[in-house]
C-alpha positions as CSV (number, residue, x, y, z in Angstrom):
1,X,131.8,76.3,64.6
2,X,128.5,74.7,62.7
3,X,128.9,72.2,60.9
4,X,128.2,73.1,57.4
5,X,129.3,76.7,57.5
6,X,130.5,78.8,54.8
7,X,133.6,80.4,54.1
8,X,132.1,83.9,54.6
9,X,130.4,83.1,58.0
10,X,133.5,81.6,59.7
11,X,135.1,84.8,58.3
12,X,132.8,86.7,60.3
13,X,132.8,85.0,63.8
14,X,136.8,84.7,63.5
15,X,136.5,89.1,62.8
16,X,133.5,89.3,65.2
17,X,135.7,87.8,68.2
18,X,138.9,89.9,67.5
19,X,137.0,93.1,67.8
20,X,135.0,92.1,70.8
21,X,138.1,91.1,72.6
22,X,139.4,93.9,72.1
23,X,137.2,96.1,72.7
24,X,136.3,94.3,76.2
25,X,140.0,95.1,77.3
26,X,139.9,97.7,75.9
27,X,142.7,97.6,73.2
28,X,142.6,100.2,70.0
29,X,142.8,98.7,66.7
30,X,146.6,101.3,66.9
31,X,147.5,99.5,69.7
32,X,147.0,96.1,68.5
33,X,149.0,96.5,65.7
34,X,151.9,97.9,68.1
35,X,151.9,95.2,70.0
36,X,151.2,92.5,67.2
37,X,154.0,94.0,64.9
38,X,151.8,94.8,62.5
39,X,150.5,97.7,60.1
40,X,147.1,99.1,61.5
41,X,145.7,98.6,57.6
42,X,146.0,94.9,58.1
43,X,144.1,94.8,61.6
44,X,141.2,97.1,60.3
45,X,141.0,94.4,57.1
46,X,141.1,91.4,59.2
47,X,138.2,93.2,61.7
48,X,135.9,94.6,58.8
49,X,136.1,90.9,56.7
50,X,138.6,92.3,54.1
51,X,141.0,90.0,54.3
52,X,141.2,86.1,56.6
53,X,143.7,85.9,59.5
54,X,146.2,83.2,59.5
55,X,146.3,80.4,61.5
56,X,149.4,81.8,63.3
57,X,148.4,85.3,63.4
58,X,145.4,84.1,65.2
59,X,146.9,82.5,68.0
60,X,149.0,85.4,68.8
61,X,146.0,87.9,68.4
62,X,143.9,85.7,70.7
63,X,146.4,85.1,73.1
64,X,147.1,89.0,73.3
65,X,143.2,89.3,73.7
66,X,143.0,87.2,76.8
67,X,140.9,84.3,74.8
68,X,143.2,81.5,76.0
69,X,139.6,78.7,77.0
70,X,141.1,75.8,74.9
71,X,137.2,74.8,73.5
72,X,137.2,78.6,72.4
73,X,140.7,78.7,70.4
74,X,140.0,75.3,69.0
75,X,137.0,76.3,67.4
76,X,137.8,79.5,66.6
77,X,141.3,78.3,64.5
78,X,138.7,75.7,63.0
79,X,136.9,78.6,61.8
80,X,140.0,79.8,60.5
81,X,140.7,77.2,58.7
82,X,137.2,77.3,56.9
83,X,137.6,81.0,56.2
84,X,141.1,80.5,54.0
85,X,138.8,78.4,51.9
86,X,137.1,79.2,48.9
87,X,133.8,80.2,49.1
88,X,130.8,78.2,48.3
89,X,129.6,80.8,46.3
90,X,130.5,80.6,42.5
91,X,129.3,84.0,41.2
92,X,130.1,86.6,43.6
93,X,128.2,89.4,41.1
94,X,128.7,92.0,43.6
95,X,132.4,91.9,43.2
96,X,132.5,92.6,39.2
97,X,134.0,96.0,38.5
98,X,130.5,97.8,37.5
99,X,129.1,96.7,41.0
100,X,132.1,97.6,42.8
101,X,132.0,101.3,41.2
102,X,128.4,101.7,42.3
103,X,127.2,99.6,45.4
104,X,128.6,101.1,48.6
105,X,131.0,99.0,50.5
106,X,128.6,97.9,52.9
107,X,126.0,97.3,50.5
108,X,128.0,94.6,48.8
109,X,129.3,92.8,52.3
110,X,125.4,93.0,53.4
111,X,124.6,91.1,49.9
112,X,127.5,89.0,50.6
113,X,125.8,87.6,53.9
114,X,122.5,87.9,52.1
115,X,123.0,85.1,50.0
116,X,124.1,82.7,53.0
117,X,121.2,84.2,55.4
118,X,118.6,81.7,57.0
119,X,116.4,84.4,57.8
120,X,115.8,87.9,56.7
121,X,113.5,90.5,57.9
122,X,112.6,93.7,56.3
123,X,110.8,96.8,57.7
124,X,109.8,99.0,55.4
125,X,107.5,102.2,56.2
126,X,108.0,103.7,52.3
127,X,108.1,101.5,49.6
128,X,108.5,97.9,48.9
129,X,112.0,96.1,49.8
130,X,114.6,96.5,47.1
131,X,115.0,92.5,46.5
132,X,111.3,91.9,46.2
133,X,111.1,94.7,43.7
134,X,110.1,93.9,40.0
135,X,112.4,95.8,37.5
136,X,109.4,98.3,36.3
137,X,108.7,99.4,40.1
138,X,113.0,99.5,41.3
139,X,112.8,101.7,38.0
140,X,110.2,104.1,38.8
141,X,111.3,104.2,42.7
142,X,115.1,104.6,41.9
143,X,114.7,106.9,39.1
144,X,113.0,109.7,41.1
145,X,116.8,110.1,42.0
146,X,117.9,110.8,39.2
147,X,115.4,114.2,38.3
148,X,117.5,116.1,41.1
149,X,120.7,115.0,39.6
150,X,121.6,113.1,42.9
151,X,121.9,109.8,40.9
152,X,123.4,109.1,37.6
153,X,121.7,107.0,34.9
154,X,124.2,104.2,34.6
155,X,124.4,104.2,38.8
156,X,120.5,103.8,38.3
157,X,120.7,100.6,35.7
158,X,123.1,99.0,38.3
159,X,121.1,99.1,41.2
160,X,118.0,98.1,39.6
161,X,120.5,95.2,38.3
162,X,121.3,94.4,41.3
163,X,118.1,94.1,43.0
164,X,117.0,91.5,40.2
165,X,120.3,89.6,41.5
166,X,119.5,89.3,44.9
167,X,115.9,88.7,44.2
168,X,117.0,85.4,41.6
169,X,119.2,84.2,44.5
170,X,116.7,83.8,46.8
171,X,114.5,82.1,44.5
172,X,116.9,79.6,43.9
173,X,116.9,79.1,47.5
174,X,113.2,78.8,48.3
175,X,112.8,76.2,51.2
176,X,116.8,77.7,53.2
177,X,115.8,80.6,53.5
178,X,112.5,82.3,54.7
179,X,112.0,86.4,54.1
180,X,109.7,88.0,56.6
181,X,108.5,91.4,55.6
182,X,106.4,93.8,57.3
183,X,105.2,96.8,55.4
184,X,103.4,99.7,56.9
185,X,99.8,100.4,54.8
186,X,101.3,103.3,52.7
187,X,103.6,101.0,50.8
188,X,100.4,99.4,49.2
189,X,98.4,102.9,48.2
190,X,101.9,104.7,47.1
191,X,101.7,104.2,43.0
192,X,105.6,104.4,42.6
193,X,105.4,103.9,38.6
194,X,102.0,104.7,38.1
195,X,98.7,102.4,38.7
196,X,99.6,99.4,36.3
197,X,103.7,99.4,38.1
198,X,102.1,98.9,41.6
199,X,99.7,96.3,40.4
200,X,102.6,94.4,39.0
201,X,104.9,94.9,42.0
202,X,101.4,93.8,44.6
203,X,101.1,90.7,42.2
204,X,105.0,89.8,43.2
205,X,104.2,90.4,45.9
206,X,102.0,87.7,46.3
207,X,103.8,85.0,44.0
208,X,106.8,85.0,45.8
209,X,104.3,84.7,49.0
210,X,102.1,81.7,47.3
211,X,106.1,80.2,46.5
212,X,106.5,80.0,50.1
213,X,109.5,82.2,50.2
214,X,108.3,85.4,51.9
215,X,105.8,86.1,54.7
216,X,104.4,89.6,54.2
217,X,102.6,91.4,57.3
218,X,100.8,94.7,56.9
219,X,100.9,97.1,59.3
220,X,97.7,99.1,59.1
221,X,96.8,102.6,59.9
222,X,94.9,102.2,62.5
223,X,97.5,100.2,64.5
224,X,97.2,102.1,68.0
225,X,100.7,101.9,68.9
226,X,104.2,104.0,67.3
227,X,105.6,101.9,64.2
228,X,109.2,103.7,64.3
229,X,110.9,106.5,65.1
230,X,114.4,105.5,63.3
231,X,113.0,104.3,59.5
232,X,113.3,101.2,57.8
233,X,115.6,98.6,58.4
234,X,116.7,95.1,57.3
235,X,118.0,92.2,59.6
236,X,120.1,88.7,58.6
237,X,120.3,85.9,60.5
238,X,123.0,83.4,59.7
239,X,122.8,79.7,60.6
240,X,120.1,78.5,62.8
241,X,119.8,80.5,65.3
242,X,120.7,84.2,67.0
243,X,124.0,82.9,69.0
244,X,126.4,84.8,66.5
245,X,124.0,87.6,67.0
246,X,122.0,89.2,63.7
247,X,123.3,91.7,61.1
248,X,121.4,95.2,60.5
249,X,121.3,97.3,57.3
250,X,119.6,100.4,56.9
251,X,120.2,103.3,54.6
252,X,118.2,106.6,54.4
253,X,119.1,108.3,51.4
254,X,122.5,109.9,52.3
255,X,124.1,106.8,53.5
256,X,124.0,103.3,54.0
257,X,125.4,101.2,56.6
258,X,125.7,97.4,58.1
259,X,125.7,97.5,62.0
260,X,127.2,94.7,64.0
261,X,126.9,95.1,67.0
262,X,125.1,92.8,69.3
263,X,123.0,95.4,70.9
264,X,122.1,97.6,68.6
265,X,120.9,94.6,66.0
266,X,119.2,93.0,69.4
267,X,117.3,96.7,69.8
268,X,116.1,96.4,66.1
269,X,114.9,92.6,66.5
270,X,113.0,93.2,69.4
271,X,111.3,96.3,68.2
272,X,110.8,93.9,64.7
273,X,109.4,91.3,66.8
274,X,106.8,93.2,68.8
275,X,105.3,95.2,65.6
276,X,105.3,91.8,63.8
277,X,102.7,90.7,66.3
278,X,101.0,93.8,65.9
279,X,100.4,93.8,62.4
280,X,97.5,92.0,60.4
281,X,98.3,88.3,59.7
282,X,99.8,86.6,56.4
283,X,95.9,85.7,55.2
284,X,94.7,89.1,56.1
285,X,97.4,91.2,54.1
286,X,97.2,88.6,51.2
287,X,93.3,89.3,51.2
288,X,94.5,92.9,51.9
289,X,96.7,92.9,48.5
290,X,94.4,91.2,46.2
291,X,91.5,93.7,47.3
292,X,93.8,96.5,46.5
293,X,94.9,95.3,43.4
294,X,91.2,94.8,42.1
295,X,90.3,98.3,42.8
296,X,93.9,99.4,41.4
297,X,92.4,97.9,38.1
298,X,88.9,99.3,38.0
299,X,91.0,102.6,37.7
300,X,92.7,101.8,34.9
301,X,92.4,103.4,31.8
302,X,89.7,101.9,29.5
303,X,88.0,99.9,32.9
304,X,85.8,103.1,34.1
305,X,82.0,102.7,33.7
């Protein structure tokens, strides 16, 4: 346990160590309720974060799982403990009934640990990242959605809602948390919106930069190496460093998902880390942006000739 932690991450290493365990053994989710007593629907809520374990429930759990390392139990009932709290969070948005009916269920646990992160990284080979949008561009982007019928109009306003949401969150937590996000060249030529939206969404771009909350990389065409073969992808890091491992998120137009397993998140990191070092440096994409706003501008309407 870290000093300092929050309800919702000592949820997640108490969850996080119950499904390892049993999976190490290996143990079904069926046959841990068999042998705990319980209903399978409460082990699948305590594993995916649903609900907190009691104290007592724990020690049975763990002792069934073969965790019996006193240092281990201690701190994992401590966590416990901090998890039956209530969170430090006073507005948990995501949980109002119009958010509920249209963010996914991952979506809203990813948000969940989004506003407790230390770190986030986004990869993004289309478009800019949703919590970075401005309204005018998550508009345009998430409204192309909408012409196919795949996407209703009040689904649309809620989205776009909640992107402002996360985006205000992190502003109020410039200095805690640090946003690094690499964006292959096409996100700066694609005019989502029209010329004047992209000029707009490049100019948050770099105030939220100049604010010192996010680091933006470009990843340029000419890079001689593969970018990706598996799409965008956002990771979290909670607390200070990678021991609880990171969290992934990535959707792709039919579904969304959060991924927590070690390896796979480890896999996406790595491959993160290496194309980070890649791509063109903080001062070149900043000098990058402002070039491409200027000549976003001399093709405006009314600046020709």
């Amino acid at each position: 346990m870290a000093e300092g932690d929050s309800p919702t991450i000592a949820r997640r290493r108490v969850r996080i160590a119950i499904r390892e365990a049993r999976e190490a053994i290996p143990l079904t989710q069926a046959q841990v309720a068999e042998e705990m007593e319980w209903s399978l629907s409460k082990v699948i809520r305590i594993e995916s974060g649903d609900v907190s374990i009691s104290i007592a429930d724990l020690r049975g759990v763990l002792g069934l799982l073969g965790i019996r390392d006193k240092d281990r139990v201690n701190a994992l009932l401590a966590d416990a403990r901090i998890a039956r709290t209530r969170s430090r969070v006073k507005a948990a948005w995501w949980r109002e009934p119009n958010f509920r009916e249209h963010l996914t269920e991952d979506l809203r646990r990813y948000i969940e640990y989004e506003v407790e992160a230390s770190e986030i990284r986004y990869f993004s080979i289309f478009y800019v990242p949703g919590p970075l949008q401005t309204r005018e561009y998550s508009n345009a982007l998430t409204g192309m959605f909408s012409e196919d019928g795949e996407m209703s109009d009040s689904k649309i306003d809620v989205l776009v809602e909640a992107r402002q949401h996360r985006l205000d969150a992190m502003l109020q937590r410039v200095g805690s948390v640090k946003v690094f996000c690499l964006l292959d060249e096409s996100v700066f030529w694609r005019e989502i919106g029209g010329r004047a939206v992209l000029i707009a969404q490049l100019r948050q771009l770099l105030d939220l930069s100049a604010r010192g909350l996010t680091f933006v990389r470009m990843l340029p065409y000419n890079l001689s190496m593969p970018i990706a073969n598996n799409g965008s992808f956002d990771l979290i890091m909670l607390g200070s460093d990678r021991s609880d491992s990171e969290l992934l998120y990535r959707e792709n137009g039919m579904k969304d998902e959060m991924v927590e397993v070690r390896v796979e998140t480890a896999r996406h990191r790595k491959r993160f880390d290496q194309l980070w070092q890649r791509a063109d440096d903080e001062n070149d994409t900043i000098e990058f942006i402002k070039a491409r706003i200027t000549a976003l501008e001399a093709e405006l309407p009314g600046r020709q000739g």
